[in-house]
C-alpha positions in Angstrom: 0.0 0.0 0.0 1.4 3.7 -1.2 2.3 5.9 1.7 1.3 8.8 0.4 2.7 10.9 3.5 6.1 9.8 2.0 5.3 10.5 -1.6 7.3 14.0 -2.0 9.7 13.0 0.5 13.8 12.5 -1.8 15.6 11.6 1.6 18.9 9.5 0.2 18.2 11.0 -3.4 21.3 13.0 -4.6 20.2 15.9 -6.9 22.1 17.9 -9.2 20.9 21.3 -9.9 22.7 23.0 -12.9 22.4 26.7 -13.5 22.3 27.8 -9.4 20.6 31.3 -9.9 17.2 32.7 -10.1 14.9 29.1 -10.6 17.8 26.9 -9.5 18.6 28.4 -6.5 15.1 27.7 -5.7 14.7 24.1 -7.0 18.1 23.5 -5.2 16.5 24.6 -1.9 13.1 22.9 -2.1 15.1 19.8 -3.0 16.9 20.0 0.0 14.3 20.5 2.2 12.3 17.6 0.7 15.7 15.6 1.9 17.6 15.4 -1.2 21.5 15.8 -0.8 22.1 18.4 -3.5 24.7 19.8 -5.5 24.9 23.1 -6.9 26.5 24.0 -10.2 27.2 26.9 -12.0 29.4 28.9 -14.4 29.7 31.2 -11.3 31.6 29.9 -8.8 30.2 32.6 -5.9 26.6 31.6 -7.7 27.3 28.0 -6.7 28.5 28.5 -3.4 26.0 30.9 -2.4 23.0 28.5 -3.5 24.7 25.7 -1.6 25.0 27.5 1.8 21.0 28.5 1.3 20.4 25.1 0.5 21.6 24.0 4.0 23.7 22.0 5.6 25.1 18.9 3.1 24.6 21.3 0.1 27.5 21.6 -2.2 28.7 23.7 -4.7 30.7 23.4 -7.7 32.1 25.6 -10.8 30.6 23.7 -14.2 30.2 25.0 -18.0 28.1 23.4 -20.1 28.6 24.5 -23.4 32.4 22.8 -21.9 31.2 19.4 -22.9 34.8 17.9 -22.0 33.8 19.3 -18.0 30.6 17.8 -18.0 31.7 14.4 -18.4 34.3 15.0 -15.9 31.8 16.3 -13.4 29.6 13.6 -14.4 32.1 10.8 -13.1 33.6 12.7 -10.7 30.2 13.1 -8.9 29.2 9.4 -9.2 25.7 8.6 -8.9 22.9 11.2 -9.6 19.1 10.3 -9.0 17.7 13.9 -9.9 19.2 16.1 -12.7 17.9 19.5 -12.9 18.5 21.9 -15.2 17.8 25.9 -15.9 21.1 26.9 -17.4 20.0 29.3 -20.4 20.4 32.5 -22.4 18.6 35.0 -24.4 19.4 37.6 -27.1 16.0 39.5 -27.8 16.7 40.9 -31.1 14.5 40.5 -34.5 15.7 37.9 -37.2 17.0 40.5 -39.1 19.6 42.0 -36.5 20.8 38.8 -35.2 24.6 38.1 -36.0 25.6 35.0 -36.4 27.7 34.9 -32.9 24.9 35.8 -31.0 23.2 32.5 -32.4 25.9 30.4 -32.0 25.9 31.9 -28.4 22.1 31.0 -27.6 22.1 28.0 -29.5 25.2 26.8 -27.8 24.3 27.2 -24.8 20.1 26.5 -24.7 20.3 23.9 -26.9 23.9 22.2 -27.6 24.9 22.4 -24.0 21.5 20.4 -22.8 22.5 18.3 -25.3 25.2 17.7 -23.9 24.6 17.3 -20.1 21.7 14.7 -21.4 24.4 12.3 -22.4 26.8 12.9 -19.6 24.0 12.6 -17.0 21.4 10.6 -18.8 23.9 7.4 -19.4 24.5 6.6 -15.9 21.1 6.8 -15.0 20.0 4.7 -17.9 23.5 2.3 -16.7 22.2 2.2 -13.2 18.3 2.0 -14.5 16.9 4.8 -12.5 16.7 8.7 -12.0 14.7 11.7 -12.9 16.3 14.3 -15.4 14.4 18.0 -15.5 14.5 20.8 -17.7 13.0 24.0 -18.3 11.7 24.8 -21.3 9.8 27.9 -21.9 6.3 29.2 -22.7 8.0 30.7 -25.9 8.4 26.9 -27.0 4.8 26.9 -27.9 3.8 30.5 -28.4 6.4 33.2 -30.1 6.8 36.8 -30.5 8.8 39.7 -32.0 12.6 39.3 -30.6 12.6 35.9 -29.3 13.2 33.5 -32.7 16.3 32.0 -31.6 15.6 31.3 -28.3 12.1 30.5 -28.9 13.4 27.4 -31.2 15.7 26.7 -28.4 13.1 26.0 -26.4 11.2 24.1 -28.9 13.8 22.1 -29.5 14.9 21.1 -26.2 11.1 19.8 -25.7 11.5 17.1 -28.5 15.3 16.2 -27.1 12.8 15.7 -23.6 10.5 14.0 -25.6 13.1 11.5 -27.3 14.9 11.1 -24.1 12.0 9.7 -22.8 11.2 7.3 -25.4 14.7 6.5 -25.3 15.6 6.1 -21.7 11.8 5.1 -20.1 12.8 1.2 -20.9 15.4 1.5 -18.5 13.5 3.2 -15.6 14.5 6.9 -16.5 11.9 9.6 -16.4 12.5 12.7 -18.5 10.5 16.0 -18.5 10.6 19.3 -18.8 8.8 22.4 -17.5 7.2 25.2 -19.1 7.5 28.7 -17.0 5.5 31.7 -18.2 7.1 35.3 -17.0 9.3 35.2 -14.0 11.0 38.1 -12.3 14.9 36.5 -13.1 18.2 38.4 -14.6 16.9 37.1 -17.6 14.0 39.3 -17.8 15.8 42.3 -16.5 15.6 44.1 -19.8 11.7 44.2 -19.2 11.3 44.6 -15.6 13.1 47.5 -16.4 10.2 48.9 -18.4 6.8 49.7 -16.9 4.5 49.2 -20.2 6.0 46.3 -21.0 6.7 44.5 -17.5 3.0 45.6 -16.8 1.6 44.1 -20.2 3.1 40.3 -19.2 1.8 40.8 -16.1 -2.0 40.9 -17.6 -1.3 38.1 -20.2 -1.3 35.4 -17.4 -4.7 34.2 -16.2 -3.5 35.4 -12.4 -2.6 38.9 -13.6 0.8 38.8 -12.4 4.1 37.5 -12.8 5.7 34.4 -11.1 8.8 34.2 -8.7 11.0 31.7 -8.5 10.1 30.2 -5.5 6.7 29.4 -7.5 8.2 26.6 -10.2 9.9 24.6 -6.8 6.9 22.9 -6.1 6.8 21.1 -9.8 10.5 20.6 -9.6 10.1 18.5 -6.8 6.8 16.9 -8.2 8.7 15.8 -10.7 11.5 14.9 -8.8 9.7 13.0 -6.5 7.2 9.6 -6.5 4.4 11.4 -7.1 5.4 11.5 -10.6 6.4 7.8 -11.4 4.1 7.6 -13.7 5.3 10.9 -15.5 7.5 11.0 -18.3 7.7 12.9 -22.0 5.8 16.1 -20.3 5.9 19.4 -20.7 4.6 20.9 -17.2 3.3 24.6 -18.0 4.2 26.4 -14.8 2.8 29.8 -16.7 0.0 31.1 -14.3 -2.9 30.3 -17.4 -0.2 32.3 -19.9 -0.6 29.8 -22.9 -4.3 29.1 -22.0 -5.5 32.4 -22.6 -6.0 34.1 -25.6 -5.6 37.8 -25.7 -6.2 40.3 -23.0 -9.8 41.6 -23.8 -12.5 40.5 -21.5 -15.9 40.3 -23.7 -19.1 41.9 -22.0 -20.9 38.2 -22.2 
């Protein structure tokens, strides 16, 4: 019979949170207090270490580049075993098509796309070796819906849904889960360049069902769904964390 009192609970689980900021630092601390020994990576060393120590005691952190695919397999055995990847590590360029230069795309795509790419395989093959673990990613809400600016990283984002998606398919015979989440506006560094502008931080804001943008702290509780048994069952999704965002269509309320 399921204790379902135990169901969220990750004590003995060792999680590895990469990109340690803004939604990491979050899901790092949530998986902690859920009882998951966690690690904290980042390409910021001070980043790391400060998630660890808010993490709590047995929290570590570590220095780790992703689009440094040689790294990642050295972290990968130097850690040993890993039951819950997580991973948030991403950038954006907001320019039109027409302005983009061809570094800034290498630069997006290298990083959203090619470096989840690559912690997949550094991550994903021990768990599929050891038949077990639970590998999370964020996605975005601009992986379904798209607007001026966001091309590149908005096919980013698509894209690293059908790596999820394959990864499943691939890896669920051997006991490996693989999903992603879908966050709508959230008040990061990423989304500095609109916070910084009333209009436009104010127009998100009314998109979402809930009037309002997200925090952080708000995508930890499906980060540790999906981390967790309550989600055996769970693989191949995309969880939209994006407060109604994608189920809404336009901002004008009809009178009937």
């Amino acid at each position: 019979m399921t204790d379902y009192t135990q169901m969220f609970r990750l004590d003995g689980r060792r999680a590895l949170v990469i990109g340690a900021g803004g939604i990491g630092r979050e899901a790092a601390r949530a998986l902690a207090a859920h009882g998951a020994s966690v690690t904290c990576a980042d390409k910021d060393p001070q980043v790391a270490t400060a998630t660890a120590a808010a993490a709590g005691e047995g929290a570590t952190g570590i220095e780790l580049d992703v689009t440094d695919h040689a790294s990642l397999t050295r972290t990968a055995d130097a850690l040993g075993p890993v039951d819950v990847l997580v991973l948030t590590a991403a950038t954006n360029v907001r320019k039109r098509i027409l302005d983009y230069s061809p570094e800034e795309f290498d630069r997006v795509v290298g990083l959203n796309l090619a470096g989840s790419f690559a912690v997949l395989r550094a991550f994903g093959g021990p768990m599929v070796a050891r038949g077990s673990g639970s590998v999370i990613t964020f996605s975005s809400i601009r992986g379904t819906v798209v607007e001026p600016g966001q091309s590149v990283y908005a096919a980013t984002k698509a894209g690293l849904v059908q790596l999820v998606r394959t990864a499943a398919a691939e890896w669920g015979p051997s006991g490996v889960r693989v999903n992603a989440i879908a966050p709508g506006v959230v008040e990061t560094p990423l989304t500095a360049q609109i916070k910084d502008n009333p209009e436009w931080y104010d127009a998100y804001a009314a998109k979402s069902a809930l009037g309002r943008w997200s925090s952080p702290s708000e995508l930890a509780g499906a980060v540790v769904y999906l981390a967790s048994d309550a989600s055996t069952f769970v693989t191949g999704s995309v969880l939209a964390v994006d407060g109604g965002w994608t189920a809404v269509d336009g901002r004008f309320t009809p009178p009937a």
